[in-house]
Backbone as a ProteinNet text record, in pm:
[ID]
protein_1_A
[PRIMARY]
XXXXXXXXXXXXXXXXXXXXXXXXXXXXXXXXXXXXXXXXXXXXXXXXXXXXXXXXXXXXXX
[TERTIARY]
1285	1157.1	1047.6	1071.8	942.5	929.3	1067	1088.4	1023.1	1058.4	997.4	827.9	789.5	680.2	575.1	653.4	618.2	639.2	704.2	754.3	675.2	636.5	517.9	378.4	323.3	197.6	192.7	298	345.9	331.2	335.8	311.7	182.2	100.9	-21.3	-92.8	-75.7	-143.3	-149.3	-31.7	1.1	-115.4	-85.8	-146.5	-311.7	-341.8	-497.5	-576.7	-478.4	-516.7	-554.7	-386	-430.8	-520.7	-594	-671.1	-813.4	-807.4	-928	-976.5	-866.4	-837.2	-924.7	-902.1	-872.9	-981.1	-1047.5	-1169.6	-1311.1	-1282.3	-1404.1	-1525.1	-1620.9	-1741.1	-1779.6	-1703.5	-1697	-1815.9	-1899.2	-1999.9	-1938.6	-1778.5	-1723.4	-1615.9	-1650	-1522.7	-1537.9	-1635.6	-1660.5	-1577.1	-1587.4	-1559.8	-1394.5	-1351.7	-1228.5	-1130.7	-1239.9	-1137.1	-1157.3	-1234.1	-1259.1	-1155.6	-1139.3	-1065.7	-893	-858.1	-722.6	-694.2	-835.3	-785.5	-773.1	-887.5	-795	-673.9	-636.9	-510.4	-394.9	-389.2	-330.2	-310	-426.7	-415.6	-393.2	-420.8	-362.3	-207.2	-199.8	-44.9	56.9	9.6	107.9	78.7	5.7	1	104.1	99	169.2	347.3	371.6	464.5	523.1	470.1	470.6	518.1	417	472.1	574.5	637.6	727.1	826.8	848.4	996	998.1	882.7	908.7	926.5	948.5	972.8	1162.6	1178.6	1318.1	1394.9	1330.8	1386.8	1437.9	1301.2	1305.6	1400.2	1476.1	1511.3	1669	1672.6	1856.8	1814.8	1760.3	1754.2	1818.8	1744.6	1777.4	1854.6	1953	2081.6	2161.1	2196.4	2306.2	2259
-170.7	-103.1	-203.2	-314.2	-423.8	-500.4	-508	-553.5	-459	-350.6	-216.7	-226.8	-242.1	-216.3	-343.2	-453.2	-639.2	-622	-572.8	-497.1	-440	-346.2	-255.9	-349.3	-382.4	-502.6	-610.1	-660.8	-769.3	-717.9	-587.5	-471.8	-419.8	-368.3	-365.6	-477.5	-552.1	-705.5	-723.8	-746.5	-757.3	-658.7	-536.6	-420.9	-458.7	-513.4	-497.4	-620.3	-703.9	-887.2	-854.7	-803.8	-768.3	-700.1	-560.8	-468	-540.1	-660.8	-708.4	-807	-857.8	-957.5	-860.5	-772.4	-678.3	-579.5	-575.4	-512.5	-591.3	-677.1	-802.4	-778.3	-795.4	-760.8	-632	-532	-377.3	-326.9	-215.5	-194.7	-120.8	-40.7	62.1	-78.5	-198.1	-276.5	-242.1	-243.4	-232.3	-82.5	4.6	142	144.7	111.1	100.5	22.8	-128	-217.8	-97.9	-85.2	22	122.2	221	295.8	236.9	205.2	99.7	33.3	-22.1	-84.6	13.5	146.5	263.1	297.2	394.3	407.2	333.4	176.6	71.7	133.1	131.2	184.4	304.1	382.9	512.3	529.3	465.6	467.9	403.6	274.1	176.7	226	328.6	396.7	514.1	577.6	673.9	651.2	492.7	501.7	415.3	391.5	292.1	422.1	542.6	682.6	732.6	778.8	806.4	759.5	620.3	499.1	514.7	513.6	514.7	660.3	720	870.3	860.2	822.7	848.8	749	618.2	524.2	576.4	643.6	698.3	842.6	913.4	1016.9	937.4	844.3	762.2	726.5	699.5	619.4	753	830.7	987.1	1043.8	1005.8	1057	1013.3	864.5	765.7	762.9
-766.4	-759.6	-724.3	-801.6	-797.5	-638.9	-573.7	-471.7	-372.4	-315.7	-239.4	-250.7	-416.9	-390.2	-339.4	-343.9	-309.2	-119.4	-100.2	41.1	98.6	36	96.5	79.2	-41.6	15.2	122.3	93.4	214.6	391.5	411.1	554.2	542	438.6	451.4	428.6	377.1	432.2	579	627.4	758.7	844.9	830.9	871.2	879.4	745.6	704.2	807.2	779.7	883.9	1015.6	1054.6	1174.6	1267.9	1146.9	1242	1197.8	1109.9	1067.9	1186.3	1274.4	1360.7	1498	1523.9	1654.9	1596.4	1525.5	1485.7	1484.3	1475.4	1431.1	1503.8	1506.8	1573.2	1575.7	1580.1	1597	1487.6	1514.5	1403.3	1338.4	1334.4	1205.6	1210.2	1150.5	1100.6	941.1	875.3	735	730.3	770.2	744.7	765.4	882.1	837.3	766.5	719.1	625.9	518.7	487.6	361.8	347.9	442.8	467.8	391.3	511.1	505.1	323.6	275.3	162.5	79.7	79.2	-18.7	33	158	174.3	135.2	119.8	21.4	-87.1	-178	-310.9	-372.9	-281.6	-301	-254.5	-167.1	-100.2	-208.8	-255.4	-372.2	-522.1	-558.7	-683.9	-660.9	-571.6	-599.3	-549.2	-457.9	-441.8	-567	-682.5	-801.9	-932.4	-922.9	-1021.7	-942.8	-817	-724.2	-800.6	-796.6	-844.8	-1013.2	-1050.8	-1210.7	-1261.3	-1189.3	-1239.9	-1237.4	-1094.4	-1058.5	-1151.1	-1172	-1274.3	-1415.3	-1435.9	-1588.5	-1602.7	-1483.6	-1468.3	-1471	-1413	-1430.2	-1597.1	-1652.4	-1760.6	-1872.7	-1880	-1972	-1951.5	-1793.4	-1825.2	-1870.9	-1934.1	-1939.3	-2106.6
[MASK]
++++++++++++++++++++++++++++++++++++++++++++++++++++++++++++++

């Protein structure tokens, strides 16, 4: 679980650098780092309750 979700920051990092790189000067750069860094956090919270549900669902059967 911990790995996947170290996985997934490691690609939106990537993701975030890069459009920070290829955005620069642009007058909506603020708006879409913004953007991007919620979609991050909204994206790695729910794929964080997603895994700990299914975790905790093997755990209560055994």
């Amino acid at each position: 679980m911990k790995t996947l979700i170290i996985i997934n920051a490691f690609i939106w990092a990537a993701v975030i650098f890069s459009a920070s790189y290829l955005y620069k000067g642009s007058e909506d750069f603020k708006y879409l780092l913004g953007i991007m860094v919620i979609g991050f956090t909204l994206q790695n919270g729910l794929t964080y309750n997603f895994l700990k549900g299914i975790y905790n669902r093997k755990d209560k059967r055994n």
